[in-house]
N, C-alpha and C positions, 0 to 999 in steps of 0.2 A: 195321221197317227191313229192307229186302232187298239193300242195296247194302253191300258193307263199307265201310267209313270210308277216306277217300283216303290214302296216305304220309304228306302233311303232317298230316292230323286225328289221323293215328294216332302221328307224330310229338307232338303238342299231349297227347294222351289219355294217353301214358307219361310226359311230365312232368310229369302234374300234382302236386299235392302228394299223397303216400302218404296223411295221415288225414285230410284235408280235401276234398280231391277240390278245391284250387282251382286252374286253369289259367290261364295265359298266353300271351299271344300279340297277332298284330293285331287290329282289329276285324274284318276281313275272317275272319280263322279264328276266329275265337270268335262270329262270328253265323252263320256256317257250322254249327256244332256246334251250336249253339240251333236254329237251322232243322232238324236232323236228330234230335234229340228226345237229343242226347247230352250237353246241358249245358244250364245256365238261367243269367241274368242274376240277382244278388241283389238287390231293390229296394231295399235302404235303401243309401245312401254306405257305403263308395267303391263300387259296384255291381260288384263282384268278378263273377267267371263261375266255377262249378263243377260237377262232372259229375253226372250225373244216375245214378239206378240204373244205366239202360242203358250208361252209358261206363262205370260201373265195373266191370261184367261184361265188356266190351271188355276195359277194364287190366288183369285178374283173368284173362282167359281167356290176356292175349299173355302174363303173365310165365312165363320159363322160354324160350319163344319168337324164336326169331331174330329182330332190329328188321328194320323194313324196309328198303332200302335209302339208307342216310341223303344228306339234303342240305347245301348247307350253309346253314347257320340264319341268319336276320337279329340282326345285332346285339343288338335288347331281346330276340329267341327265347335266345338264349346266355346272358346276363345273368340271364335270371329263372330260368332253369332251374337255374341252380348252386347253390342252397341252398333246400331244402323244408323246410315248417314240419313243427315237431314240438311236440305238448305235453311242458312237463318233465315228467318222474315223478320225481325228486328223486334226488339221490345224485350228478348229473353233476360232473364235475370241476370245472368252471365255469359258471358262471349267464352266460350272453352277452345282449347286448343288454338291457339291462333295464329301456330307458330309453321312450320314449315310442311308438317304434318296434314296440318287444315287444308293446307293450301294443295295438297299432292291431291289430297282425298277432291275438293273442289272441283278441281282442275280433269280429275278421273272422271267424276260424275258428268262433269256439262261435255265429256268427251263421248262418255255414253248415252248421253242424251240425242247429240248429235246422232249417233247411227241408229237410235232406232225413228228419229227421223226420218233417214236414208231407209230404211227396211219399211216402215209403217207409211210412211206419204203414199201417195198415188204414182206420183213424179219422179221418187226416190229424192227430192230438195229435200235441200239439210239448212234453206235458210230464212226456213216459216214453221213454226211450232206442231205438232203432233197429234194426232185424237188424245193422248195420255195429257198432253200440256192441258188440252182443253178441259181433261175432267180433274187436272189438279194446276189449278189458276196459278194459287197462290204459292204453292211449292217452286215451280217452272218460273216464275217472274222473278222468284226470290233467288232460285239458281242461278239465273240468267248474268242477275245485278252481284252476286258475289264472287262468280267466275272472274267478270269483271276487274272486281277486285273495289267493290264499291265496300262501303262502312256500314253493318248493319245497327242500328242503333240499339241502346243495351238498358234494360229496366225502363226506368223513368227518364233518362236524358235524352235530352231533344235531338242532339246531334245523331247524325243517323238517318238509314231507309226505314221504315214500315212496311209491308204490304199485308193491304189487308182484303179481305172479301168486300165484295158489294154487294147490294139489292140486283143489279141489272147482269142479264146474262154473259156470261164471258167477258167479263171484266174486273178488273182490281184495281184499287188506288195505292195509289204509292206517294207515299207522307216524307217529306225530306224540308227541314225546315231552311233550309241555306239553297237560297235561290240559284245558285252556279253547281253544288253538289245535285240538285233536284234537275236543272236541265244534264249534266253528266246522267242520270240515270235516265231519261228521258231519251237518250242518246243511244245509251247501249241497248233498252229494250228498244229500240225501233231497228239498230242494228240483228236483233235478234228473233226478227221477226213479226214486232209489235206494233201494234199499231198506239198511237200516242198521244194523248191532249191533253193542256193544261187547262184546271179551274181553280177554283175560289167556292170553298163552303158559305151556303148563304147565310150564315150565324159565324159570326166571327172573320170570315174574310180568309184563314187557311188557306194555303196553296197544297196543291197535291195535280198528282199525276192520273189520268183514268187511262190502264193499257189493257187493249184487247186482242188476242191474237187474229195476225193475219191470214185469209184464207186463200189470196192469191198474190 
């Protein structure tokens, strides 16, 4: 690509979703961005658009970045842009949306996760985690576990995943107080590429998960 990306493509490429890289917009600007090697059409329903290596080095490069000179947005531009997905990592105050809705958007995400996978691996495998997973631990484990369809835990109640950061490189623990729910998550991140051990906090004895992605 030699041309930077137009205001409005560069407009579309800033709101995409932060850990999913999915965009919105017309089809006119989303076959725009396909045609310019900045995003891809997902084939399976609803055929979502999200960015490719290349626009996230775009997004990556503008933050920090003064926007471009903004226009004003078409109505569904305004509307989709107000609220980007996030995987839960549990603990949030409230669990929103939980209803069929949640579960579409979920389901979309960990589907686009998969291909840029397929696009970003060396190998094109889609069944070991990503350079993006690597540089966002705790979002990717937390996706991982709620694709799933595991229970992220809500405020203060125990019941429920965590994940949290750790001190140690590429890795995350994962807090599940109910010993058969914690091997269930245990299960799915190794189905998902992780790698997985259980331990015990040397204060207090806690059980938790340490997952790191796998590189081969």
């Amino acid at each position: 690509m030699t041309r930077p990306p137009t205001a409005a493509q560069r407009r579309a490429i800033d709101a995409a979703d932060p850990v999913t890289g999915r965009l919105r917009g017309t089809d006119a600007q989303l076959a725009a961005l396909v045609a310019r090697g900045l995003a891809f059409r997902h084939p399976r329903p609803p055929h979502d658009h999200f960015l490719t290596p290349a626009g996230h080095r775009i997004r990556e490069s503008a933050e920090g970045q003064p926007p471009p000179e903004p226009a004003a947005p078409a109505a569904s531009e305004a509307s989709g842009a107000s609220g980007a997905f996030a995987a839960r990592v549990g603990g949030e105050e409230q669990a929103r949306e939980n209803g069929p809705a949640r579960a579409r958007e979920v389901h979309s995400a960990w589907q686009g996760l998969l291909e840029l996978r397929r696009m970003t691996n060396p190998d094109g495998a889609t069944d070991r985690p990503c350079a993006w997973e690597r540089s966002h631990l705790v979002q990717a484990a937390a996706l991982a576990l709620e694709a799933a369809g595991h229970r992220p835990a809500v405020a203060d109640l125990s019941d429920g995943y965590r994940v949290r950061a750790t001190p140690q490189p590429e890795a995350v623990a994962v807090y599940e107080a109910a010993a058969e729910a914690r091997r269930g998550c245990a299960t799915t991140l190794e189905r998902a590429g992780w790698q997985v051990g259980e331990h015990a906090e040397p204060r207090g004895g806690n059980r938790y998960l340490l997952a790191s992605p796998r590189r081969t």
